[in-house]
N, C-alpha and C positions, 0 to 999 in steps of 0.2 A: 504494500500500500504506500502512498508517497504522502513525504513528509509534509505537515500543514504547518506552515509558515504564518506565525503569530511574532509580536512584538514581547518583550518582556512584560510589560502594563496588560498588556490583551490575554496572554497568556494568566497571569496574576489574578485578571477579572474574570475568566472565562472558569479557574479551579474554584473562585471564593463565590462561584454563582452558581454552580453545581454542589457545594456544599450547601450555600443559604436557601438557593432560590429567588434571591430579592437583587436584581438588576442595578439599582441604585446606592445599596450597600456593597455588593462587588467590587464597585467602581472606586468607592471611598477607601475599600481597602486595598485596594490595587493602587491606590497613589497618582485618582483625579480628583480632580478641584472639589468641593463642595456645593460650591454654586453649579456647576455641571454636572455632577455625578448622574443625574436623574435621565438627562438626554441622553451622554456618552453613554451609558450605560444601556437604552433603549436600541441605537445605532451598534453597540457595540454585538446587540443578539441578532441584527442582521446582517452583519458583515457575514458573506459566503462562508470565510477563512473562519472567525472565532466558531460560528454555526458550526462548522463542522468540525472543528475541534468539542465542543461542547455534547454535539450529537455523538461522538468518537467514544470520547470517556463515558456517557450516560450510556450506551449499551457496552462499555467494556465491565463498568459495573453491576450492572441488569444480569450479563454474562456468568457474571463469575459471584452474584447471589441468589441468584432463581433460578431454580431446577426448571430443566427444559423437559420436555417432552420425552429427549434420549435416555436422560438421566432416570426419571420417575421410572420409565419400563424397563431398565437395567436393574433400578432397585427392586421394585416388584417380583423380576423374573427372581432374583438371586432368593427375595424371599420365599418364594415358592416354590423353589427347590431344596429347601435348606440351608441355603450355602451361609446365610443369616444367623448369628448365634446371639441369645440373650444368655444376658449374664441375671444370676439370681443369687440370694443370700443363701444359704443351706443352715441349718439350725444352728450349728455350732460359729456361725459370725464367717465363716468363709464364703468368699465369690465360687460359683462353680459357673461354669459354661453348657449349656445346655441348646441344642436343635431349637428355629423354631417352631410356636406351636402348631399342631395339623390346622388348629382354627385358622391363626395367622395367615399360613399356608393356603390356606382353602381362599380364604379373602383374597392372598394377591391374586390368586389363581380369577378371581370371579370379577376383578377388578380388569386385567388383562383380558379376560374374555369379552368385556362390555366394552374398550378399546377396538375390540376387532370386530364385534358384534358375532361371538360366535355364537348365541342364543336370542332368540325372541319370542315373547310372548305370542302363542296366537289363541285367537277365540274362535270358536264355533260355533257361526252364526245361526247354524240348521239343527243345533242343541234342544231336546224339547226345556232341558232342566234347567234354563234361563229365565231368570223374573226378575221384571222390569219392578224398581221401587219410586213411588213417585213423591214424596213429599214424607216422606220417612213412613207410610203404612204401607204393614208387610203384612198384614192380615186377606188383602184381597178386597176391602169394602170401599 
């Protein structure tokens, strides 16, 4: 990817506005005026250059704290084969490692399925043992 050419101050404004969020205090701390901060600051998020230094970090962080889609179903799979160990107290105050449970298991299993839709409900519409409830009476009157 090619380097995005920022100034020292833009660079400065561009980190302390992805921590704040607030444009006009970026700017203050990055070492513009106070009487300006508030414009420089608004011009500063459309600059193509800071934009996409700004857009760069906010998904390199997105990246590397929100499980993505690959991640979740790597977890799940490993759960649901085992390969997952919880750790449990045992009476006497030791950790032991133990499988997880078949429930666990069963869950990621059922969770993966419904990613890939390996099941769906169907109904039988030509059911005689189907009744219609209308207003919460199930009596039939």
């Amino acid at each position: 990817m090619v380097d995005i050419k920022l100034t020292t101050k833009q660079q400065k404004f561009a980190d302390n506005y992805i921590e704040t969020g607030n444009a006009k205090q970026a700017a203050i701390q990055a070492g513009y005026s106070k009487k300006t901060a508030a414009v420089i600051g608004a011009e500063n998020l459309i600059k193509p250059n800071v934009k996409a230094y700004i857009d760069k970090k906010m998904k390199e962080i997105a990246d590397s704290k929100i499980a993505g889609q690959k991640e979740v179903l790597e977890l799940l799979t490993s759960v649901m084969r085992g390969q997952v160990k919880e750790v449990l107290v045992a009476g006497n105050g030791d950790a032991v490692e133990v499988p997880t449970s078949t429930k666990d298991r069963i869950k990621a299993a059922e969770l993966i399925g419904k990613r890939y839709s390996l099941w769906k409900d169907v109904v039988d519409i030509n059911s005689s043992d189907i009744k219609i409830v209308i207003g919460g009476d199930t009596n039939g009157d």
